[in-house]
PAVO-553606 format. One record per residue: residue in one letter; x, z, y of N, C-alpha, C, O in turn. Coordinates in steps of 0.05 Angstrom, whole numbers, plus 5000, padded with zeros to 4 digits. Last residue first. Example, Ala and Ser with C-alpha at 12.3 -4.5 7.8 and 13.67 -1.06 7.14 Angstrom:
REM residues 2
s525751424955527351434979525851575001526851615023 a526451564886524651564910526451564934528551694934 
END
This chain:
REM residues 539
x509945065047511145015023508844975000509544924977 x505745135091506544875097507844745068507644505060 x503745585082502145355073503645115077502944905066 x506845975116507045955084505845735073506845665052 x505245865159506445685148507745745131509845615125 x499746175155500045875160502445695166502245465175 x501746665150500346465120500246235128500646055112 x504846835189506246815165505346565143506546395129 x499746785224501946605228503346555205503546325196 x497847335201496147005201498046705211497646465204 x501647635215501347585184499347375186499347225166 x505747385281503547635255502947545224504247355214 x507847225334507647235306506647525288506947775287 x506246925388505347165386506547115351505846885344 x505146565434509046635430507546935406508247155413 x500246395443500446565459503546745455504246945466 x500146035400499845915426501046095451502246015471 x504546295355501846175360502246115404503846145422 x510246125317509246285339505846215339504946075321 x515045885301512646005266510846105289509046225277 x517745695334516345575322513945585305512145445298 x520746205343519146055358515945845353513645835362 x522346595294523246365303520946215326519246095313 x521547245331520347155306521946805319522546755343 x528347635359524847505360523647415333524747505312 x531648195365530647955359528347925361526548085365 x533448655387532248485418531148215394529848035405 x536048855357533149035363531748805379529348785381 x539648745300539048555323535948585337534148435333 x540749165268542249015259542148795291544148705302 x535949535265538749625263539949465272541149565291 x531449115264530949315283535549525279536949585299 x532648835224532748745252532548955258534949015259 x536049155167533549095180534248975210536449035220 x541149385152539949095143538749075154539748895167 x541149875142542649815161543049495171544449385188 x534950295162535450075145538249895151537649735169 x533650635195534950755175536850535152538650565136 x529950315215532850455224535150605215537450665223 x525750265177526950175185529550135208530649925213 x524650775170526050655146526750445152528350345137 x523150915218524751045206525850975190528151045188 x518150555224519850635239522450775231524250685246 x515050915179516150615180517750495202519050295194 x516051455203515951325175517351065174519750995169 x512451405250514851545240516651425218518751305223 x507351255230509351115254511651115254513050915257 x505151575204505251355195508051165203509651025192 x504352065227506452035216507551755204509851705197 x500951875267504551965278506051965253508451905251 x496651775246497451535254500551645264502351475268 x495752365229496252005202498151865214500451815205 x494652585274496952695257497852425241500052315241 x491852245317494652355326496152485293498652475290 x488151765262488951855296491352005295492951955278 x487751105245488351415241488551595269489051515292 x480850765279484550825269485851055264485051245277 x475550505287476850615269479550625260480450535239 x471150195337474050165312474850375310475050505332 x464550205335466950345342468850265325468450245301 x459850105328461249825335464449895333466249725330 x456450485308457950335289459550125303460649965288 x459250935356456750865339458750665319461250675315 x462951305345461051365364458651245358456451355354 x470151665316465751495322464851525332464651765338 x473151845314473751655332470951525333469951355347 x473252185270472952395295472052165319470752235339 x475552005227472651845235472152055260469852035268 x480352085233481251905245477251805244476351605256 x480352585204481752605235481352315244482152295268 x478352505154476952655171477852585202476252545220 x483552275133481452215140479352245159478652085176 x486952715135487452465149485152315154484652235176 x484153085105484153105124484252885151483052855172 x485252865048481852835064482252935097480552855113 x489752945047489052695046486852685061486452545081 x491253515056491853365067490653105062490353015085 x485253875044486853785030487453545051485753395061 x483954475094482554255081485154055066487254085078 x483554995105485254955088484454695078484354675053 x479155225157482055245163484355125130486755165134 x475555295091476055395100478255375129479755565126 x475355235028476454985044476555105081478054975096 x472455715016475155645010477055465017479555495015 x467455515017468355665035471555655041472755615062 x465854884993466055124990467655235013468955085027 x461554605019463154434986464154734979463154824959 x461754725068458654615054459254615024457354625007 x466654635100465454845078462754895070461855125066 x465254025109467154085082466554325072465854345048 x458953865125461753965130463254075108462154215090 x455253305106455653585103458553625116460153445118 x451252825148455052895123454453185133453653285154 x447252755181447052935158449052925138448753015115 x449552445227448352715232447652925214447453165220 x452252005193453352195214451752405213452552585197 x449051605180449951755161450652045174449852255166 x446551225217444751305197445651585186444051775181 x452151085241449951205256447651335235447051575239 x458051115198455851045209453551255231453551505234 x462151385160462151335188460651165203461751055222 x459351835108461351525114460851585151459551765162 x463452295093461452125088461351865106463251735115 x463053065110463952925092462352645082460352675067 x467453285168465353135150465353115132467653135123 x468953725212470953655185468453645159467753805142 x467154055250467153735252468853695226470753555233 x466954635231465354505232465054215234463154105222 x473154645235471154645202469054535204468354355189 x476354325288474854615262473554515248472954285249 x482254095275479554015284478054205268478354245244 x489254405305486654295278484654205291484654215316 x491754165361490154345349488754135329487853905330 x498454035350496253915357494654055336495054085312 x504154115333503254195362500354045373499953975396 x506453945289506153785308505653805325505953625342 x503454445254505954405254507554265276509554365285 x498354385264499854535282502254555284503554645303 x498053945227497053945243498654145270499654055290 x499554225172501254045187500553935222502353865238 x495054495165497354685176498954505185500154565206 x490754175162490654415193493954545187494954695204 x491253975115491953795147492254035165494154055182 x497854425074493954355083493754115110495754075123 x501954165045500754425057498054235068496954015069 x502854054969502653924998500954025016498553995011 x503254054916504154274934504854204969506554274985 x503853754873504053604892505553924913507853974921 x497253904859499653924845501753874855503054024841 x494753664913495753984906497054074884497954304885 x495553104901496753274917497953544930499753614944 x491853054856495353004855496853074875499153124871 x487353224875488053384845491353404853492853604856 x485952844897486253114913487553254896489153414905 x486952344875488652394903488652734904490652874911 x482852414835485552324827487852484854489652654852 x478452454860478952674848482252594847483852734860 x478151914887477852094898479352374886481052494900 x478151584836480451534849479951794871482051904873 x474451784772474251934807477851804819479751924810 x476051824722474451574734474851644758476351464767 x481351984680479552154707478751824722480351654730 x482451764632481352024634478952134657476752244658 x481151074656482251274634480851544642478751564654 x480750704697480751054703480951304680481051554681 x483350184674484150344694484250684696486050844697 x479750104625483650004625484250144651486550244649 x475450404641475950484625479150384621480950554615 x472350284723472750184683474950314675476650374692 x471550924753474350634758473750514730474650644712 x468351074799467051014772468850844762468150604761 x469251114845468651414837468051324804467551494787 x469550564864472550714863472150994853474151144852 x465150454868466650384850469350484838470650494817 x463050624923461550834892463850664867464050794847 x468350744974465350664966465650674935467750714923 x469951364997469051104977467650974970465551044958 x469151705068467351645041468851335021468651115032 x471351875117471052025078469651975061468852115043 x474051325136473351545138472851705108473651675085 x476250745160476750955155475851235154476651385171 x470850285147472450425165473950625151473050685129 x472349575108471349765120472750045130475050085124 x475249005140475349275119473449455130472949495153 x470748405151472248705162472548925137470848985120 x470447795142470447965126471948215141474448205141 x468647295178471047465183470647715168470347895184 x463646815159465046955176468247195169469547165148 x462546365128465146355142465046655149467246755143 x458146525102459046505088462646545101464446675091 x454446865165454646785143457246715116458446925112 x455147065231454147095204455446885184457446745190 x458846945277459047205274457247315243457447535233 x463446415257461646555258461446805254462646925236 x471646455274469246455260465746505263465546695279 x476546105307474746175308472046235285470546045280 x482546385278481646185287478346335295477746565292 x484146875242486246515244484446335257484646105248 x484247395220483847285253486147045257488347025266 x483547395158485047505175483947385199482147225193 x479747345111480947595101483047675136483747905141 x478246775119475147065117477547395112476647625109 x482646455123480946565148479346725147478546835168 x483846495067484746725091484146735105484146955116 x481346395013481446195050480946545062479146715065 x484046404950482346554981483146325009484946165017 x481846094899482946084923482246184938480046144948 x478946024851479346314852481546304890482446514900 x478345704811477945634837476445904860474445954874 x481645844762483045714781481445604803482445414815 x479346524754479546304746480046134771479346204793 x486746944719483046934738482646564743484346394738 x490447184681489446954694486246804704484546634696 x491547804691490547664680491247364690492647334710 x492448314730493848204700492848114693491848254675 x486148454772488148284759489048274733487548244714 x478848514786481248504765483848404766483648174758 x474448144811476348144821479648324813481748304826 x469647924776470248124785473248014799474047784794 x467147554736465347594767466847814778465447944794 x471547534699471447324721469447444732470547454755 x470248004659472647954686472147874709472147994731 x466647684631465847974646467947954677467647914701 x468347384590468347224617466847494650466447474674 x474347774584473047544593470447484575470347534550 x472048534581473648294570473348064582471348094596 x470149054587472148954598473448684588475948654588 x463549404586465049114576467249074597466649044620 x460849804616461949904587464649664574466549714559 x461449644683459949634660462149694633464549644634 x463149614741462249804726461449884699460850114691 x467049084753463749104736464249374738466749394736 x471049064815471349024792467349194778465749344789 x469548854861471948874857472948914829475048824820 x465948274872465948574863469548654857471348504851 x465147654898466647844878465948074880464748084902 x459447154921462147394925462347514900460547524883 x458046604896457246844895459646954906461846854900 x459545994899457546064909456846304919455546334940 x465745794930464445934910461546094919461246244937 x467245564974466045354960464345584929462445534914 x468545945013466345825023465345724998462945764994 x472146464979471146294988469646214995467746354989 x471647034972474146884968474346654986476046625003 x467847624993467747374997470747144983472447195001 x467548204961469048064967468847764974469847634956 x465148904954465848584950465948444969465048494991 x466649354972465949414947465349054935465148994911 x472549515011470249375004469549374976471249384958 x477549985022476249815003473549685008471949875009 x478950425058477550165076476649985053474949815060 x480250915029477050855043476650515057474450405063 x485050725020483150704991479650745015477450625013 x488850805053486950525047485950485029485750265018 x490951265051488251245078487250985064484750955063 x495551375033492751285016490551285031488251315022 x499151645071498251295070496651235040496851015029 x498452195058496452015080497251705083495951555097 x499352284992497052315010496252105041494451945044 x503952044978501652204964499252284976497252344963 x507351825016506851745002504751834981503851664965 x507252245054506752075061504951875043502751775047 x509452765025507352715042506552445049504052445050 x514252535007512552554991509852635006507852544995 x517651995039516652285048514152325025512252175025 x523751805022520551715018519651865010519651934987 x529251865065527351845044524851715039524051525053 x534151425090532451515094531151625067531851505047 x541251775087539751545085535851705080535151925072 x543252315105545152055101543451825102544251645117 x538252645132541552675127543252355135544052235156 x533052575171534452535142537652585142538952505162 x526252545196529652695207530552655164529352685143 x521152525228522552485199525352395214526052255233 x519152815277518552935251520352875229521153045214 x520252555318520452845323520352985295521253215290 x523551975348522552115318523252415322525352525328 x522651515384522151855385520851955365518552015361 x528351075403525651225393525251465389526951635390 x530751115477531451125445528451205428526751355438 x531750625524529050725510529950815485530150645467 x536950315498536050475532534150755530534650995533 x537450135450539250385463538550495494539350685507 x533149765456533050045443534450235448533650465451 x531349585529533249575494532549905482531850135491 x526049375544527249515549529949475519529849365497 x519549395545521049155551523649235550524449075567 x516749805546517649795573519849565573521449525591 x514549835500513049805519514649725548513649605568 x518949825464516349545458515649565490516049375505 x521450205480522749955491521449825487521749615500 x519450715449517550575481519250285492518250155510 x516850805394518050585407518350555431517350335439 x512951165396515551215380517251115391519251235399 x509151025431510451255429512651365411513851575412 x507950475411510250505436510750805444512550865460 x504050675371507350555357509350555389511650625390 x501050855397502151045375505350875372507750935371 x498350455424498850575444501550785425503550855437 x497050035379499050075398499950335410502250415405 x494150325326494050375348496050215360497950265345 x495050445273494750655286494050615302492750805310 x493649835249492150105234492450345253490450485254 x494549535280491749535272491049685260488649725255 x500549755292499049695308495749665294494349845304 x502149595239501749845247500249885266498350035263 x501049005234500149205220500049405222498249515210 x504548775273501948805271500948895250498648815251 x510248955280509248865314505548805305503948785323 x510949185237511249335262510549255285510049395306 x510148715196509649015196509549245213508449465208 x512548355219508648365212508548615218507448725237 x517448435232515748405251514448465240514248705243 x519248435164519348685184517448645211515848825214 x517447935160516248045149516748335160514748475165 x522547695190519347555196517647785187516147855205 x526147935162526147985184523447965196522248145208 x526147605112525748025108525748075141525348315146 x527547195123524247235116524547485115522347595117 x532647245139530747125158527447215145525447275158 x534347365082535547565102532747535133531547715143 x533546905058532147205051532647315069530647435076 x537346545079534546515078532946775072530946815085 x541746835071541746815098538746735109537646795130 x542146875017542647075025541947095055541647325065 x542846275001540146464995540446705012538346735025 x545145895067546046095036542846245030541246315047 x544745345083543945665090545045725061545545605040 x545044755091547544945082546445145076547345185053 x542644635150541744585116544644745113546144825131 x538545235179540444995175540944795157539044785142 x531145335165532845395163535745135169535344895164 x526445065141526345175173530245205178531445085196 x526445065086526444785095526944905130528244735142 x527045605080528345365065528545255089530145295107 x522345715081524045805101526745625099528145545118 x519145565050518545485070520545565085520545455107 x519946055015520745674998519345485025518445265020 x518046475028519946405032521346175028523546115036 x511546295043513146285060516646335057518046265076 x510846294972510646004997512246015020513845835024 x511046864974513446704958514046444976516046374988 x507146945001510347165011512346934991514646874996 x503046754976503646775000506646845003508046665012 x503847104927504446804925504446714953506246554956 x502347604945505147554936505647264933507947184938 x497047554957498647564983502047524978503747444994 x495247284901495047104924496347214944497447044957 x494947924888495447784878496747454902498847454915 x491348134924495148264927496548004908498747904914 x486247964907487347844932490447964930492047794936 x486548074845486247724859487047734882488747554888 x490148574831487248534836488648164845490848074850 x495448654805492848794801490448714812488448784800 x499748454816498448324805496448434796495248314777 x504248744836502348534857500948274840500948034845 x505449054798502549214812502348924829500048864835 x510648844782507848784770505748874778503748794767 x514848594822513948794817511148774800509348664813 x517647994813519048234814517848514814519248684805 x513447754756514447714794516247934789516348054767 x509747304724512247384725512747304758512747114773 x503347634707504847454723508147584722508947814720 x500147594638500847714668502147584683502547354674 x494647434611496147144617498047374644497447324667 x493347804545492947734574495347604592497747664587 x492647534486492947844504493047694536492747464542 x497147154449494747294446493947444472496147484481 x501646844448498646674434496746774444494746644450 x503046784529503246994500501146774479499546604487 x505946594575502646434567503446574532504246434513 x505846934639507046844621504946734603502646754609 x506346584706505346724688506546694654507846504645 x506746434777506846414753507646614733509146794739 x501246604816503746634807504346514778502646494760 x498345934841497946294828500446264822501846064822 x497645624901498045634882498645924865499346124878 x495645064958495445324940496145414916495345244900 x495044634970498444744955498445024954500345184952 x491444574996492344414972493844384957494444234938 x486544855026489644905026490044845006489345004988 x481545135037482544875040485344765047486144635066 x479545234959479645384994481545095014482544895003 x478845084914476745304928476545324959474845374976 x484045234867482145174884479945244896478945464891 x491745284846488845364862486645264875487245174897 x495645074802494344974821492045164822490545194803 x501545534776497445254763497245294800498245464816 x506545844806504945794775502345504785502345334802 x512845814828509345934828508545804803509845694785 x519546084851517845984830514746054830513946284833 x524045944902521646154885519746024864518545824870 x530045614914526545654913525945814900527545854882 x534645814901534345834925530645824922529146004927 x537945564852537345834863536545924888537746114897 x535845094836537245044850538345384871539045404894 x532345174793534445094778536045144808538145254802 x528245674822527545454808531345454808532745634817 x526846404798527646164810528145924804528645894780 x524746654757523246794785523546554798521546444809 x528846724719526246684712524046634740521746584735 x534146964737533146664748529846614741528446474756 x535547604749533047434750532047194754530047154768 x541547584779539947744748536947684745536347844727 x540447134804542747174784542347284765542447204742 x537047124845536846924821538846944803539146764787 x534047794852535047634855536147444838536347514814 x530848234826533848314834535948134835538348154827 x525548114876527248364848530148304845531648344864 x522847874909525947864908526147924876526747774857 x518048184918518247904915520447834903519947714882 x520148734921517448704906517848334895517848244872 x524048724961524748694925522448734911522648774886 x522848705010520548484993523048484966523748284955 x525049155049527048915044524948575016525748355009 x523849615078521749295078524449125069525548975085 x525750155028525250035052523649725051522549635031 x526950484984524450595010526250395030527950485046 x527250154926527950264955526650304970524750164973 x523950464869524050194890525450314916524950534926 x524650904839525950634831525250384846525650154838 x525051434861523351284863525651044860527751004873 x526851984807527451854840525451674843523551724828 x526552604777525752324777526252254802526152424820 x530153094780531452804763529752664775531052504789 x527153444797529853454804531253204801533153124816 x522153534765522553434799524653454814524553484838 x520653284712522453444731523353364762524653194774 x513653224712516153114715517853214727517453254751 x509053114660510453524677512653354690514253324672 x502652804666506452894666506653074674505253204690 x498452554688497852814652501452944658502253174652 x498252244718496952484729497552714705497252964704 x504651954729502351954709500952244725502152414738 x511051574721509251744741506151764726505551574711 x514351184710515551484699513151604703512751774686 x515950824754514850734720514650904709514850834686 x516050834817516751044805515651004770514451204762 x516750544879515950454851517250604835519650554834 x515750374945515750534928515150414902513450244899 x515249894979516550174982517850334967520050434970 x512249544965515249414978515949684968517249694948 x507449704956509849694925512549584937514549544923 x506349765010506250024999508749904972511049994969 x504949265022507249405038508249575023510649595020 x500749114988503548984994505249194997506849284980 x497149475019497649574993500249394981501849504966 x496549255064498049585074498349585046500249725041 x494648775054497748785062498249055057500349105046 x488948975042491748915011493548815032494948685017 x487349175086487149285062489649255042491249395031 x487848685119489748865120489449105100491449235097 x484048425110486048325093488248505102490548465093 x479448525139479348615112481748545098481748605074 x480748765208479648545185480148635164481248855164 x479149315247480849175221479549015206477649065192 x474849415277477649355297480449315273482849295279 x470449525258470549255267473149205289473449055308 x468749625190471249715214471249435237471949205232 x462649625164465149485165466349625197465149695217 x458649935159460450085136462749935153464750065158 x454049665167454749855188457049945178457750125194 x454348965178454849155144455249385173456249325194 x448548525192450948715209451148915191449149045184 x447447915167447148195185449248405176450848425158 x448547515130447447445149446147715166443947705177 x450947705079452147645098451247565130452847555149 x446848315058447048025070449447965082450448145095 x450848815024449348745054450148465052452348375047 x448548834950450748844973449248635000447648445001 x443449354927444549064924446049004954445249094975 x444349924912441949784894443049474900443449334881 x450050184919448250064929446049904911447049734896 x452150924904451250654896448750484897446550534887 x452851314948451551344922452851014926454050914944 x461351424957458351384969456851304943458051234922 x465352004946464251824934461551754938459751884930 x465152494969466152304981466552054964468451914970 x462752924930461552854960462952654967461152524978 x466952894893464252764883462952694907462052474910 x471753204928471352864904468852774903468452554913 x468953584927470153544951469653254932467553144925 x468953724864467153774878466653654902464353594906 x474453834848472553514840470253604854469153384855 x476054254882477353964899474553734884473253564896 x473154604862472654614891474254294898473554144917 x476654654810473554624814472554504845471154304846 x481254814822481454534822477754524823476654364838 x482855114892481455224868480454824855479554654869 x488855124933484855084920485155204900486955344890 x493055204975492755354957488955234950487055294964 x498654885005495554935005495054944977495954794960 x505455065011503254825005500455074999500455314993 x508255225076507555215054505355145039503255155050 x513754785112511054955108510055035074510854935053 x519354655106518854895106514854995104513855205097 x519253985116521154185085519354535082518254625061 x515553595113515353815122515854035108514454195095 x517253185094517753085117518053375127519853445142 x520953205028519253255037519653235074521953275084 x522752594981523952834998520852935011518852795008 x526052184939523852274955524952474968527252534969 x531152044943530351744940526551854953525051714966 x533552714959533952434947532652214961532852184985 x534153304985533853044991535252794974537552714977 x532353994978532653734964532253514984530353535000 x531054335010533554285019534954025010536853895019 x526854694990526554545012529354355019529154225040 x525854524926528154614939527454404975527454174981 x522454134894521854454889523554544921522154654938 x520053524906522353674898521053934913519553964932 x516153154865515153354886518753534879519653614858 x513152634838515652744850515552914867514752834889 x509352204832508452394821510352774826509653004822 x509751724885510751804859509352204849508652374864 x507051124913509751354920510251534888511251404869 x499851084895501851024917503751344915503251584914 x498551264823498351274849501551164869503851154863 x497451024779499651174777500251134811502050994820 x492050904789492851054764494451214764494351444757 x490850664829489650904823490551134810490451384813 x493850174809495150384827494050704841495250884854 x493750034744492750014772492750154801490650234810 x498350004704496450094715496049954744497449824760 x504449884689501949654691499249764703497849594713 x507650244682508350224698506149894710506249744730 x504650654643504450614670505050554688504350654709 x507150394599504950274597503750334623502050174632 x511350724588511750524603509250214620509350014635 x512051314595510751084574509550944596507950984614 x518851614570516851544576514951354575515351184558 x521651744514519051854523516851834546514551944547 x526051364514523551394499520951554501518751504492 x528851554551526951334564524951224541523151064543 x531151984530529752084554527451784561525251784572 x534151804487531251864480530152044499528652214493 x537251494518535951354505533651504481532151394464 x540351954540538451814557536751514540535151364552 x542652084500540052324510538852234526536652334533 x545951794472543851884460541551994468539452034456 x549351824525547751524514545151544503543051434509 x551152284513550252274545548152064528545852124520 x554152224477552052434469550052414487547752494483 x557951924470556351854459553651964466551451854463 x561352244510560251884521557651904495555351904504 x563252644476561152694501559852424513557652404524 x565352304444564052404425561252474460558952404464 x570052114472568151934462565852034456563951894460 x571052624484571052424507568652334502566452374512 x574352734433571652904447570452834477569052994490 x577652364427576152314413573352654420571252714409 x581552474472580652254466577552254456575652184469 x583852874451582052884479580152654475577652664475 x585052894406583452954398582352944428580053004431 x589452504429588152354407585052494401583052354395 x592652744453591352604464588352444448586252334455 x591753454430592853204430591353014444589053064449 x590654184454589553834436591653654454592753674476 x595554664447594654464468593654214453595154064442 
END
């Protein structure tokens, strides 16, 4: 019978061995994607559990169907048609872009991409990886709690907070726009290499506007401060801004992307005024054990719907003469190239201020020129031509953000739209209406149909493009708004809805009947993410 001594010391020996294997498990991965551009190492995670039965941190919504079968030729193919040509020179401001969504402003683009790194954050993930799809989890909580903003708070992260642990920390003065306490994140200042920002998640530092929406989200919590009793505890101030910020997200962002009418079908106590325990919601699809997941359908395919609303440029400001691009096309990635682009990890230049009135519905704008109301453009199957050609620090291997999605989802093993489709009890849309191209009057009558690309697509079109497809079904002419429709917009609904019920923290768990504070309100008692910024401005 071993001694204590030799238990002991084969204890130690197994402690050691574990240490050893996870310190050359995190040597191999490369960490350099956890800075990409979100193209790169796409929304949600590379994570596909094998076992209908698996439920972790991911999971699947639709354990039992089975995944859609291509041919990879046939997807970059599908890819190349939904990449629009490239415009010889960008629509006047002074006439009508037929491309723009005119029932989504343009700044809901980068909230839904906000929202998205609230969610999910997997540093492991790559198009080239084999990743055991047993072990990897998603290293951000699947819920709206802003540990994108937060991270892991002023204890283990004072760098983030000022001396009195309660304010947020920003960086240099902004100019440009008419808000004087504008301000960039703060950053680190190396001898050499690029100026990044120190925040809790580094993707909200990829482009100029996510950029500015996290310094937003900081302002309004170092504003909450001051709203608040005096005494509050950090814990009681965060607790109130993770609440404010749950509204945006459910009482107006879902709403502008699915619909009302979608979210009081989950919700009907929105509609009927009602308590939640009266009216219970109506989740038919995302169902979880113990705690919620993060539906690898979701996250891999149909909330990447907001890679079609991209604009190919960007108004910032009134005072800057020229609009942005999102980013050069060209062979050169270095400053002063950058600056006409809209790029992040960097430090862009300081009169680089967005005036949110061109990115949200804060007032009255002209229907032309420099002021007016920048609209995302619509949801449908076409990119516009930048996102098929990503520069070289981004698209690396595969330039196509198009190819990227379809490739990664049928690696992925994610069943077809038409099969999820019937899964839900709602007929596919045949082959024949299943476009491919943008959602205009000009364009409409000559988009090819998918089996135009190949036969093979067939009743089997790739969940992402499908979502798509389903929600330009909603055109008529160009005035038409553009929202996912019955499969996207249900599951969307579901989802976020779900994680937040799931959430035992969230208002919706915790206090269903709450309100937004009164005060932060607009004329009409109404709070949304244009409210948020204007008195985020106040800090």
């Amino acid at each position: 019978m071993p001694s204590k001594k030799i238990k002991k010391a084969r204890k130690t020996t197994a402690g050691q061995q574990a240490t050893t294997d996870l310190h050359s498990a995190l040597a191999k991965l490369n960490f350099h994607d956890v800075f990409r551009f979100h193209g790169e190492r796409p929304r949600g995670s590379d994570f596909h559990p094998s076992s209908t039965l698996f439920e972790g941190r991911f999971g699947r919504m639709f354990r039992t169907l089975p995944a859609a079968e291509f041919a990879e030729e046939d997807l970059k193919k599908l890819a190349g048609k939904m990449v629009a040509p490239a415009e010889a020179r960008a629509t006047s401001e002074n006439k009508d872009d037929d491309e723009e969504n005119q029932g989504i402003s343009a700044g809901y683009t980068y909230l839904g991409q906000f929202i998205d790194h609230d969610l999910t954050f997997d540093p492991a993930s790559s198009l080239q990886k084999q990743n055991d799809p047993e072990a990897l989890e998603d290293f951000r909580t699947p819920r709206f709690d802003l540990d994108s903003v937060y991270g892991r708070g002023p204890n283990d992260q004072p760098y983030l907070y000022d001396d009195d642990g309660q304010h947020m920390l920003l960086g240099r003065r902004l100019t440009g726009n008419r808000d004087p306490r504008a301000r960039d994140l703060q950053r680190n200042r190396p001898e050499s290499g690029r100026q990044r920002a120190l925040i809790g998640d580094p993707r909200n530092d990829e482009n100029v506007i996510v950029s500015q929406l996290q310094s937003i989200m900081i302002r309004f919590h170092n504003s909450m401060i001051d709203s608040m009793p005096r005494g509050s505890t950090f814990q009681q101030i965060q607790n109130a801004v993770r609440w404010h910020y749950q509204w945006v997200v459910l009482d107006d962002f879902l709403p502008a992307i699915v619909g009302r009418e979608m979210v009081h079908a989950v919700l009907p106590h929105l509609k009927n005024k009602t308590s939640i325990h009266e009216d219970k919601p109506n989740l038919n699809f995302f169902h979880w054990e113990k705690i919620p997941f993060m539906p690898i359908e979701f996250s891999a395919a149909i909330y990447r719907f907001g890679h079609s609303m991209v604009r190919p440029i960007y108004r910032l400001n009134t005072t800057l003469k020229d609009r942005n691009k999102i980013f050069l096309p060209d062979k050169k990635n270095s400053l002063p190239q950058e600056n006409k682009s809209l790029l992040g990890f960097r430090e862009f230049p300081s009169n680089f201020a967005i005036d949110w009135r061109l990115f949200f519905k804060m007032g009255d704008n002209p229907h032309f020129g420099p002021r007016r109301l920048q609209k995302s453009y619509k949801i449908d199957t076409s990119l516009v031509n930048p996102l098929g050609h990503l520069p070289k620090p981004i698209g690396d291997k595969v330039p196509s953000l198009a190819q990227r999605n379809l490739i990664r989802g049928w690696r992925m093993g994610l069943p077809s739209g038409q099969t999820v489709a019937r899964f839900m009890g709602i007929d596919p849309i045949a082959d024949k209406d299943l476009r491919i191209g943008k959602a205009t009057e000009d364009d409409t009558a000559t988009n090819p149909a998918i089996t135009e690309v190949s036969g093979r697509f067939a009743g089997n079109a790739p969940l992402w493009y499908y979502i798509l497809a389903e929600a330009q079904q909603a055109f008529e002419d160009n005035s038409t708004p553009i929202r996912l429709g019955p499969v996207g917009g249900r599951i969307v609904t579901e989802v976020f809805v779900g994680l937040l019920l799931g959430d035992q923290h969230s208002f919706l768990s915790q206090d269903p009947t709450w309100t937004p504070f009164a005060a932060f309100a607009n004329n009409d008692n109404e709070f949304g993410i244009a409210e948020l910024i204007k008195q985020a401005q106040n800090a």
